[in-house]
N, C-alpha and C positions, 0 to 999 in steps of 0.2 A: 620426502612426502610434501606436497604441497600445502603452503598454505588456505583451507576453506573457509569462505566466508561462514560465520556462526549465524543463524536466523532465530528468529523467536519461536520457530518450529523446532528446531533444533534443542533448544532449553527445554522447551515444554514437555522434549520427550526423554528427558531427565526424568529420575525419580526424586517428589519434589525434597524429601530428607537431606539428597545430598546438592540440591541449590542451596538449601536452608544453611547446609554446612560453610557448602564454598561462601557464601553470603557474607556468613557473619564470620569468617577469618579474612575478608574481602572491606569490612567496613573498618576494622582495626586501622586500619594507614590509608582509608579514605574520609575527609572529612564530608565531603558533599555527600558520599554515597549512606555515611553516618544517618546524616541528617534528612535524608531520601525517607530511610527506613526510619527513622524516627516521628517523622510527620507522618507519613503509613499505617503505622500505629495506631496514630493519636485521630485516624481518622474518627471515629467512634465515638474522641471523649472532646466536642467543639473547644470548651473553654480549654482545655491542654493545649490545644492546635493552635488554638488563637495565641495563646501564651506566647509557645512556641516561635512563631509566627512570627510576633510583633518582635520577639528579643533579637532575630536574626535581621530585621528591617533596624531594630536599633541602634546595630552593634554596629551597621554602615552611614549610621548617620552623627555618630559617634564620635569617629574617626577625624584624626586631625592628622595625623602623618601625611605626608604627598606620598601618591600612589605615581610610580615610575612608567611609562610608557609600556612597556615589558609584564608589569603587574595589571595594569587596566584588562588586559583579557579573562584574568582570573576574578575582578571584582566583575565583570560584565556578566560572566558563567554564574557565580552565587547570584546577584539581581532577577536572571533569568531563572534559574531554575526557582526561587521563591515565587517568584510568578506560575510557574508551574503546580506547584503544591499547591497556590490558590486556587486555581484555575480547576486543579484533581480533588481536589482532598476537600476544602472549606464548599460543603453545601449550602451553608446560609448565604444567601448571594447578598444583604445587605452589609453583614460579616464583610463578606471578601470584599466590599467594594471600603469601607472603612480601611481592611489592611492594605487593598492600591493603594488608596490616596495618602496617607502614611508611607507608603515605599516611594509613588510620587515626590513626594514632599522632600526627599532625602535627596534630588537632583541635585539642587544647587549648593550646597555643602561639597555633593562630591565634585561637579565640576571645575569647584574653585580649588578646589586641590590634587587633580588629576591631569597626566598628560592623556589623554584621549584622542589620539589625534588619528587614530586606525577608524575611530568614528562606533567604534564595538560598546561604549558603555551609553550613550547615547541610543543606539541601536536596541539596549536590553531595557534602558528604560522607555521608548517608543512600545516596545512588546506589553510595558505595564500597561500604557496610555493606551493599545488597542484595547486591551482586556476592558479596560474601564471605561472605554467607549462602547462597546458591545450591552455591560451589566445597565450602566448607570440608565439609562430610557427603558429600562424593563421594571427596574427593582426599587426605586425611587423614585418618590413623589414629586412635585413640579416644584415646592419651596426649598425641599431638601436638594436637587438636583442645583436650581440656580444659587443656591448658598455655597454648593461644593462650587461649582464652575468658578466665582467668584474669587474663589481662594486658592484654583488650581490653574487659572486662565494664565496668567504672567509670571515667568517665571524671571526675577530680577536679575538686569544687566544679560539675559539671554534670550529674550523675546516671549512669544507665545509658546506655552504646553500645546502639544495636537490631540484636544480633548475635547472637539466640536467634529458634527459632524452630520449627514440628512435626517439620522435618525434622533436626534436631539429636538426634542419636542416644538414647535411655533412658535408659544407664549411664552417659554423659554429664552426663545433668541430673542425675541420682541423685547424681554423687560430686563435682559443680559445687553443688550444693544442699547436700550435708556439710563442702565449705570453705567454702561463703560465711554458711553458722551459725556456724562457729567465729568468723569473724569478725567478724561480727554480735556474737554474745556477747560478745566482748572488745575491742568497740570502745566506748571510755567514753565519748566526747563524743556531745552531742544531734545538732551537725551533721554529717550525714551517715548517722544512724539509717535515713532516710526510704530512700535509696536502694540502702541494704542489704536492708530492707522490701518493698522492688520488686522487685528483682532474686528474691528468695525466690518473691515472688507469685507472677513470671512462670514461674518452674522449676514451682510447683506446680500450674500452669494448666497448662504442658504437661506436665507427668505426670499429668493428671486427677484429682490428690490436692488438693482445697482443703484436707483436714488439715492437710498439711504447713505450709502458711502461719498456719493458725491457731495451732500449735504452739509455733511461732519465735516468736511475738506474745507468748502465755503465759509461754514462759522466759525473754522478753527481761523481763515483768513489765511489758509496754504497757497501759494502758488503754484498753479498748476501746470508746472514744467513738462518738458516732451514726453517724460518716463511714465508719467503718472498720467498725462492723459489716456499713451495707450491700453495702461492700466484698468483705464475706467473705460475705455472703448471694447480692452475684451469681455470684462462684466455684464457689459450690455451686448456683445456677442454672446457670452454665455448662455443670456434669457431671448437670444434669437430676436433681437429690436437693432433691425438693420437703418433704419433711420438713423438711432443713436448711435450706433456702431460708427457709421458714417461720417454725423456729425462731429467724434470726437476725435477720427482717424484725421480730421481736416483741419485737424486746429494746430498738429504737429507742424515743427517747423524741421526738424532734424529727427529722424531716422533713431531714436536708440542703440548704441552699438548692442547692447546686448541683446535686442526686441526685434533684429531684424525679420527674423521670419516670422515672428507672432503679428508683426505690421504686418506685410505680404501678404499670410493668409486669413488675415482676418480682410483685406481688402479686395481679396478675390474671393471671399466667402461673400462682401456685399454682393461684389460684380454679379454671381450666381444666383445673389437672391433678386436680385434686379432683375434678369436676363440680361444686362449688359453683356455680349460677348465681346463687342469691341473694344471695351475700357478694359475687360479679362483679360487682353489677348497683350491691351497695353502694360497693365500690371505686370504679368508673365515677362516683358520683357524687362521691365525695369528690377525689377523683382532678381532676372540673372544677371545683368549688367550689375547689379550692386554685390550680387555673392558669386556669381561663376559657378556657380553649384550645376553640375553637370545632369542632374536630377532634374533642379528646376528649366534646365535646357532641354531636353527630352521632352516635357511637359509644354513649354514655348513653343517648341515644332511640329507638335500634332496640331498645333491649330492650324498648322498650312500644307496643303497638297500641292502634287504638279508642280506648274512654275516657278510658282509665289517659293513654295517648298526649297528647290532648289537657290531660286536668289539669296532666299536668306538663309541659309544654310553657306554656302561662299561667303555671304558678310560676316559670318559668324567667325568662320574659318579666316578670312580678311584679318579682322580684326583682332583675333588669337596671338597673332602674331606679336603683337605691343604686349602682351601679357608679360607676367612672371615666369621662367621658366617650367617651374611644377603646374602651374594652373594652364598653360597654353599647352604643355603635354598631353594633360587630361580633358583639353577639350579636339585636339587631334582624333586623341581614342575615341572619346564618345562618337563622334562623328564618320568614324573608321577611314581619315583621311592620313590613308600610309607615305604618302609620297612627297604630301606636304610636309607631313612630320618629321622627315628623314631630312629635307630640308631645311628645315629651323632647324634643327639640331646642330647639321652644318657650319649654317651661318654663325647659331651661340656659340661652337665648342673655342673658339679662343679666347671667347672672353668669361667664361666657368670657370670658376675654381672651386666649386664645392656642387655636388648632385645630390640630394636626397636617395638612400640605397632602396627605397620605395617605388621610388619613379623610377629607377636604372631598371628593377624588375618588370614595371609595367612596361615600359617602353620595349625593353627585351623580349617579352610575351606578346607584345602587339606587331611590332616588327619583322621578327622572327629569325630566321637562318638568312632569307633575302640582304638583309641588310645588318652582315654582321660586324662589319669593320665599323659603323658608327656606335655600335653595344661594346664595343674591344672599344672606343677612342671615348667612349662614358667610363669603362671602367677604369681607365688607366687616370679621368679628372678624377677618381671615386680614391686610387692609389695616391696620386701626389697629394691630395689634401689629408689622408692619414696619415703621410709622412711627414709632414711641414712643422709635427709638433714631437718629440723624443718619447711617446708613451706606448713602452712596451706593449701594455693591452690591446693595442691596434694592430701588430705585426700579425698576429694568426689570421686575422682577416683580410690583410695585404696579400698573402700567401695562399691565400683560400681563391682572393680573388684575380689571382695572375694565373692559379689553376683553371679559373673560369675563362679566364681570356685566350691559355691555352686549346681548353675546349672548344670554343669558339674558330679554331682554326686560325690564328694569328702566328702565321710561319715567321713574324719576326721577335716572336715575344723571347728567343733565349737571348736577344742584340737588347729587348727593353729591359731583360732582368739584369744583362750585365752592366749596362746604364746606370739602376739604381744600388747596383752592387759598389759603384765606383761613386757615387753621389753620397751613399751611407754608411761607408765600410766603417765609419765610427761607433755604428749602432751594432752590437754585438751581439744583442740576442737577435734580432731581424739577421743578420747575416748565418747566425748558425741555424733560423728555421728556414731561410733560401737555400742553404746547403743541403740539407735533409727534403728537402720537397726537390728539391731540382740538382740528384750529386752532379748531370751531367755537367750541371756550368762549373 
């Protein structure tokens, strides 16, 4: 019989006596599921719930033992499902917003004694942070709201809580934005500047003021290095002020490696709010020159028909050539230039020693049956670089891929197998899965 998925359909049409039964000889050797049914209960009697509540928030903040990599998923499961129980079971929504910030609060205790590196407990406590972004602008008053922020904003040696957010009142951010300068200003060590920095950012994003953040920057007496201009050029993209946009994109002297394309398109975002199409068309090129992004090249060539199309389309193709292997393949394909491609390959294959099995597939699929003795002379640089190193794990694929080359119609592959039969005969499990794929040699 197969196995059926079970539906909540399915339970329902149980009689409920014998859920009741399977239930509770079901919660004996579950603890969560215990504790499910127990807040369930208690939904009825608040102050129990609460109790309840707060002992299981306590018992993880508690905790001194290191939680092993292995274990974090199970502490992340309890975090979350307490959030649940709030979320179901606690109707007093000022209630539940005290049990977050109390579960909140238990962050960095656990961080500092967890491997979390699957990123899961992080993850359950983000789940608390929505919840309490959702209640706190409903169910709290504006003194009570910026007194909790105050205390829930920074979360020490880990930066900013994510517990802002549009629906977080004006006057709010306004007078969360005038103590978090003062503290900013009069916080004298470097560690920790950054997160001050942020938290500012983030108020000035949602109050549509990038001013404000520039401001804080000025009186802190920051320097305002490449990264961080462009930083403050997208805030003022953000609010659609392409003057400033402009102006801050020009003040860069280098490129951010990590900002490339947020420079790009934020400067073909002015281009378009200018109507500059000419400066657009220059971006666009510069923009692929810097990434080769075969996207952003697609997007570069619609701007020219006809001719113009063609010429530069061959410079493009020209130019591929000086590439890196994998990047000049993939601007072959994009351009669906077969004959060139077969070409270069040509020319590199003696100087390859190693191919990306990515590209061997691409180039294979673009290529095709036409040209299959340069996909058999990829695969065999794809073979001697697996072999250059004694690691069995690689022999099934050496194997796998001289059956491809077979496939391929390479009437001399049983002369290339016995080649490397006599080059490896010292690798002994590679020789006994050559035997077995291939008894004829």
């Amino acid at each position: 019989m197969e196995n059926k998925i079970i539906t909540l359909q399915d339970i329902e049409s149980i009689d409920p006596k014998v859920v009741a039964k399977i239930l509770h000889e079901a919660i004996q050797f579950d603890d969560r599921l215990y504790q499910k049914v127990q807040s369930t209960l208690m939904k009825n009697d608040t102050p129990a719930l609460q109790k309840q509540l707060t002992k299981r928030i306590s018992s993880i903040s508690r905790g001194r033992k290191f939680i092993e990599y292995r274990y974090s998923f199970e502490l992340a499961k309890d975090i979350e499902l307490i959030v649940d129980d709030i979320r179901e079971l606690v109707e007093d929504k000022k209630a539940a917003l005290k049990l977050l910030k109390k579960l909140i609060l238990t962050d960095e205790n656990v961080f500092a004694r967890c491997d979390d590196s699957s990123g899961s407990v992080q993850m359950s406590y983000g789940y608390a942070q929505d919840l309490y972004r959702e209640y706190a602008p409903k169910y709290l008053d504006e003194k009570t709201l910026l007194k909790d922020l105050q205390e829930l904003l920074i979360l020490d040696g880990y930066g900013m809580r994510d517990i802002l957010d549009k629906s977080t009142p004006q006057d709010v951010l306004t007078a969360l934005y005038d103590i978090t300068l003062k503290s900013y200003m009069a916080h004298n060590e470097e560690f920790g500047d950054y997160t001050y920095q942020h938290i500012l950012q983030i108020i000035a994003r949602l109050l549509k003021k990038p001013k404000l953040y520039v401001e804080a920057l000025k009186l802190k007496g920051v320097e305002l290095k490449d990264y961080i201009l462009l930083d403050i050029a997208l805030e003022y993209k953000g609010v659609e002020d392409e003057t400033k946009t402009t102006e801050y994109l020009g003040k860069i002297q280098e490129i951010p490696v990590n900002g490339v394309s947020e420079y790009f398109e934020a400067l073909l975002w002015c281009d378009e709010k200018r109507g500059d199409h000419l400066a657009l068309t220059s971006h666009l090129r510069d923009y692929y020159e810097k990434t080769y992004s075969t996207t952003i090249l697609k997007r570069y060539l619609e701007r020219f028909d006809g001719e113009l199309y063609k010429q530069e389309k061959m410079r493009i193709l020209n130019n591929a050539q000086s590439l890196p292997f994998d990047e000049a393949i993939n601007q072959f394909i994009a351009l669906d230039a077969k004959q060139m491609c077969a070409t270069f390959i040509q020319k590199k294959l003696p100087r390859i020693s190693y191919i990306n099995y990515y590209t061997i597939k691409d180039v294979e699929q673009f290529l095709g049956d036409e040209y299959a003795e340069i996909i058999i002379q990829l695969y065999k640089v794809q073979i001697e670089d697996l072999l250059k190193v004694a690691n069995t794990k690689y022999y099934p694929t050496v194997v796998k891929t001289l059956k491809k080359i077979e496939e391929l119609g390479d009437s001399f592959n049983q002369e290339y197998i016995q080649k490397l039969i006599k080059k490896h005969y010292k690798k002994k499990t590679l020789m006994r899965l050559l035997h077995k794929a291939f008894p004829e040699i």
